[in-house]
C-alpha positions in Angstrom: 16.6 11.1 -5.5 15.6 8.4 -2.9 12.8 6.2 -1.9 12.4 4.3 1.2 10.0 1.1 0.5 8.3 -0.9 2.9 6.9 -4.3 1.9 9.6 -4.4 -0.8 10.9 -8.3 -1.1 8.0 -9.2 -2.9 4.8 -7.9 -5.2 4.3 -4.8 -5.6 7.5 -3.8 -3.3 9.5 -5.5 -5.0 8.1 -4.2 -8.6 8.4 -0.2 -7.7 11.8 -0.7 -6.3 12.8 -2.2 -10.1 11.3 0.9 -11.8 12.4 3.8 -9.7 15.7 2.1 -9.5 15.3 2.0 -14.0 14.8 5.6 -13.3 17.8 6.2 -11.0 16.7 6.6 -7.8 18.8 5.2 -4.7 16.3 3.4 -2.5 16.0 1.7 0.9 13.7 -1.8 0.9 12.3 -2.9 3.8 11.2 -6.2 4.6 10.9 -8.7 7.0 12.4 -11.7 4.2 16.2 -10.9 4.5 17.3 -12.9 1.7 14.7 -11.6 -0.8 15.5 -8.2 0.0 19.6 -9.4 -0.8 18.4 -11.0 -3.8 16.6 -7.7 -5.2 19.8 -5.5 -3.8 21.8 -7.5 -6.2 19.9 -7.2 -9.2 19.5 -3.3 -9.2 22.1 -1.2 -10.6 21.4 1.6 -8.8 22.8 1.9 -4.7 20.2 -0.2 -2.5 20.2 -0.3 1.3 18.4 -3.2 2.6 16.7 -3.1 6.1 14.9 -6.2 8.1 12.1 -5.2 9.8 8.6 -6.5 10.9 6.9 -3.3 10.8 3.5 -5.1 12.2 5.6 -4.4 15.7 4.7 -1.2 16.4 8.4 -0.3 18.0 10.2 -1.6 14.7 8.1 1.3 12.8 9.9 3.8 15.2 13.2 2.0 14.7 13.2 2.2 10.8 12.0 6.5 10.9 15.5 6.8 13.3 17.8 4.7 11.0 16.7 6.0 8.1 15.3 9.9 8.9 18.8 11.4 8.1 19.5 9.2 4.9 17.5 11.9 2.4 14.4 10.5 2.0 12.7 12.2 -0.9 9.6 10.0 -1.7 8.0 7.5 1.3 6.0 4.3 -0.1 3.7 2.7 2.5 3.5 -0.4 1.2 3.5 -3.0 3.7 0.3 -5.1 4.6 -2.0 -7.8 3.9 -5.5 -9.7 3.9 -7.4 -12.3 5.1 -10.2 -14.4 3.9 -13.5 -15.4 6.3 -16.1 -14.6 7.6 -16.1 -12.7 10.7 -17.0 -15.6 12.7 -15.0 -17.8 12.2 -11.7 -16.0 11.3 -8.4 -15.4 13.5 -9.0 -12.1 16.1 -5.0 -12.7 16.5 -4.1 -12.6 12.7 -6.3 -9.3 12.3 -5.4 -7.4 14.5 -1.6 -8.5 13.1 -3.5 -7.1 10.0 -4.5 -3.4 11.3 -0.8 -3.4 13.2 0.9 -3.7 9.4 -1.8 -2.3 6.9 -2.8 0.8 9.9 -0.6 1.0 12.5 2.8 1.3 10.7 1.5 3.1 7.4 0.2 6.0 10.1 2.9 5.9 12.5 5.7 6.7 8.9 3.4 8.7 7.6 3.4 10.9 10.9 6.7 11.0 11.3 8.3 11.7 7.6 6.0 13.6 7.4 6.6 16.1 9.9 10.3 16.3 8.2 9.4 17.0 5.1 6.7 19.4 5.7 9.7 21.2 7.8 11.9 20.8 4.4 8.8 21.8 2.5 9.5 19.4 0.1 8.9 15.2 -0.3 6.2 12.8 -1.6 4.6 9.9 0.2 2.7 7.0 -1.6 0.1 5.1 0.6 -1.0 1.8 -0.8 -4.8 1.6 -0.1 -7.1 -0.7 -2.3 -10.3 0.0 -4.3 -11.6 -2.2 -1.7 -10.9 1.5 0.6 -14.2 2.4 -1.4 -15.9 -0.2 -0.3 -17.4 -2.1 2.7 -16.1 -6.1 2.1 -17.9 -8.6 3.8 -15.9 -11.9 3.9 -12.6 -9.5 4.1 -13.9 -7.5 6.0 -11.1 -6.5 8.3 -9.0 -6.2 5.1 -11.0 -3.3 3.4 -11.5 -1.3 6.3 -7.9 -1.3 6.7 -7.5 0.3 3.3 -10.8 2.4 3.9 -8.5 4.0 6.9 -5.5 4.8 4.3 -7.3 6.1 1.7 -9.3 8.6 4.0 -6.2 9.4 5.9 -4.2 10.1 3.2 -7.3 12.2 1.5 -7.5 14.1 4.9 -3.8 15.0 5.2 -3.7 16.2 1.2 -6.7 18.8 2.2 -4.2 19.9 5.3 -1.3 20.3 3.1 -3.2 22.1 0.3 -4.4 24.4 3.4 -1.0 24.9 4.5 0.3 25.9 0.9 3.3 23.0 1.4 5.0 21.8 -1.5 4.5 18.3 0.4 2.7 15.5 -1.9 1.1 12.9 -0.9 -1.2 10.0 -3.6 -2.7 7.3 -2.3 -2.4 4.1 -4.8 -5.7 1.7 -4.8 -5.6 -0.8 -7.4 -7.9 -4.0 -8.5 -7.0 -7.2 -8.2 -3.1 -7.9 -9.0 -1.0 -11.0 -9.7 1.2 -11.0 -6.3 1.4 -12.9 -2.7 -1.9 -11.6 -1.8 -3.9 -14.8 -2.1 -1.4 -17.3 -1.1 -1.3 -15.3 2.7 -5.0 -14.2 2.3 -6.3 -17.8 1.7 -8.2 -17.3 -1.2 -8.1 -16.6 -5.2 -9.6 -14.2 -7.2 -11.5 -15.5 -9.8 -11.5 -11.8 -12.0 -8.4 -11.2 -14.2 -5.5 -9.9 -12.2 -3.5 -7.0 -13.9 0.4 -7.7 -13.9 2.5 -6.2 -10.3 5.4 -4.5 -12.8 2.0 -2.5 -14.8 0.7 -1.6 -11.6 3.8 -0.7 -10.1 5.1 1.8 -12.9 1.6 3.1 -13.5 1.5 3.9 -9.7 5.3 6.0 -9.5 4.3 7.3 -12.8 1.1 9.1 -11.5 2.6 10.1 -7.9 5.6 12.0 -9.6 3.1 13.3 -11.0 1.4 14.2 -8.1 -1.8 12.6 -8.7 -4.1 12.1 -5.4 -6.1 8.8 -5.8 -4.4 6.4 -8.5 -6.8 3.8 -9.7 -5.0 1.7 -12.0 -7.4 -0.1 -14.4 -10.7 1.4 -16.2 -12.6 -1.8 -15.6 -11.9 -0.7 -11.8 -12.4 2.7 -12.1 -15.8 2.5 -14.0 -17.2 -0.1 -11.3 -15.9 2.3 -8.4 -17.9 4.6 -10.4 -21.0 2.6 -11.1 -21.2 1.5 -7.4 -21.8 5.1 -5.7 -25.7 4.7 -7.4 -26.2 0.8 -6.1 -28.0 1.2 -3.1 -25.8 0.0 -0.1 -27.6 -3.1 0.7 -27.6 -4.4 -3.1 -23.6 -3.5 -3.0 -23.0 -5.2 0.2 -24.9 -8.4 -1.5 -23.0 -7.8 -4.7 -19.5 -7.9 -2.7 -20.3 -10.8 -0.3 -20.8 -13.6 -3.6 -18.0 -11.7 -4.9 -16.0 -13.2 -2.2 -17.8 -16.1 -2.0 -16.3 -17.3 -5.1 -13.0 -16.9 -4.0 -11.3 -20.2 -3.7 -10.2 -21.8 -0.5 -6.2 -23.1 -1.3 
């Protein structure tokens, strides 16, 4: 078996690439960091192609589907992407719309395109990396959440289709809490709740989406404020969210 991994030198990349690769599965990490990506080739025992991409330019999305469409892809992880701390007036137009290019753009555009093979082959997975912040709306990361608000309902839309079809063709979308990786340090801000551990989150996630779970929540903290949150009227969650944020630390 064989994964291709996108965001893979670092986080929870890096972390699912160590697992499936304990489970014997020949993978492809890509990343824009070249040396990382060496470093993690050499540490796996299992055979690792390594491919240097910035998959926020949209042409370098279509570059990786043709050098890699033929290798035998059997499960895709959209992992790629990342946030940014601010309020709307004040933060970077340039650095968000860099934001929907990575955490939208490319995550639709291989999507699409694997899977249009696999649905031919009738077989393969695909894991989208959303957030629990797809639930929500996130004022002060605002441009962040409805990022992963676009994965989740995308990848929720395109299970329906498949289930319709009567394909053999998975797809899960992963949307975790708060975890311990390079999130903050490019965000610009620290979460001030406890952070579960990128290697839990990372096995947790492959272990559901062989699986074939949908929606993986890792986390019943997560899952039971996801929960509570569909009776706080919208306004008092909106409220709740913003100090939320607010409380994150400026580095």
């Amino acid at each position: 078996m064989k994964a291709l991994i996108t965001g893979a030198s670092s986080g929870l990349g890096r972390d699912m690439a160590r697992y499936l690769a304990s489970l014997d599965w020949d993978l492809v990490l890509v990343a824009r960091r070249t040396e990382r990506l060496k470093e993690l080739q050499e540490e796996l025992k299992t055979s690792v192609e390594i491919i240097s991409l910035d998959l926020g330019i949209e042409e370098n999305c279509y570059k990786l589907y043709e050098m890699t469409k033929d290798k035998g892809i059997d499960l895709l992880i959209n992992n790629a992407g990342f946030g940014l701390f601010g309020l709307t007036t004040e933060t970077s137009l340039t650095r968000e719309l860099e934001m929907i290019n990575l955490n939208v753009k490319a995550v639709h555009i291989l999507t699409k395109l694997f899977l249009k093979d696999f649905y031919k082959k009738d077989k393969g997975q695909i894991l989208n990396v959303a957030s629990s912040a797809g639930f929500l709306a996130g004022p002060r990361l605002n441009t962040y959440y409805a990022t992963k608000n676009y994965v989740l309902k995308f990848s929720l839309a395109i299970y329906e289709e498949l289930r319709h079809q009567k394909s053999n063709v998975k797809i899960s979308c992963l949307c975790p809490g708060p975890v311990a990786t390079e999130f903050n340090k490019v965000a610009g801000g620290k979460f001030n709740i406890e952070e579960k551990k990128s290697y839990q989150v990372a096995k947790y996630a492959i272990d559901k989406t062989l699986k074939n779970k949908l929606i993986i929540v890792p986390g019943l903290t997560v899952r039971l404020g996801l929960f509570f949150n569909r009776f706080i009227p919208t306004k008092l969650s909106l409220r709740i969210i913003y100090h939320i944020q607010e409380r994150k630390v400026r580095k």
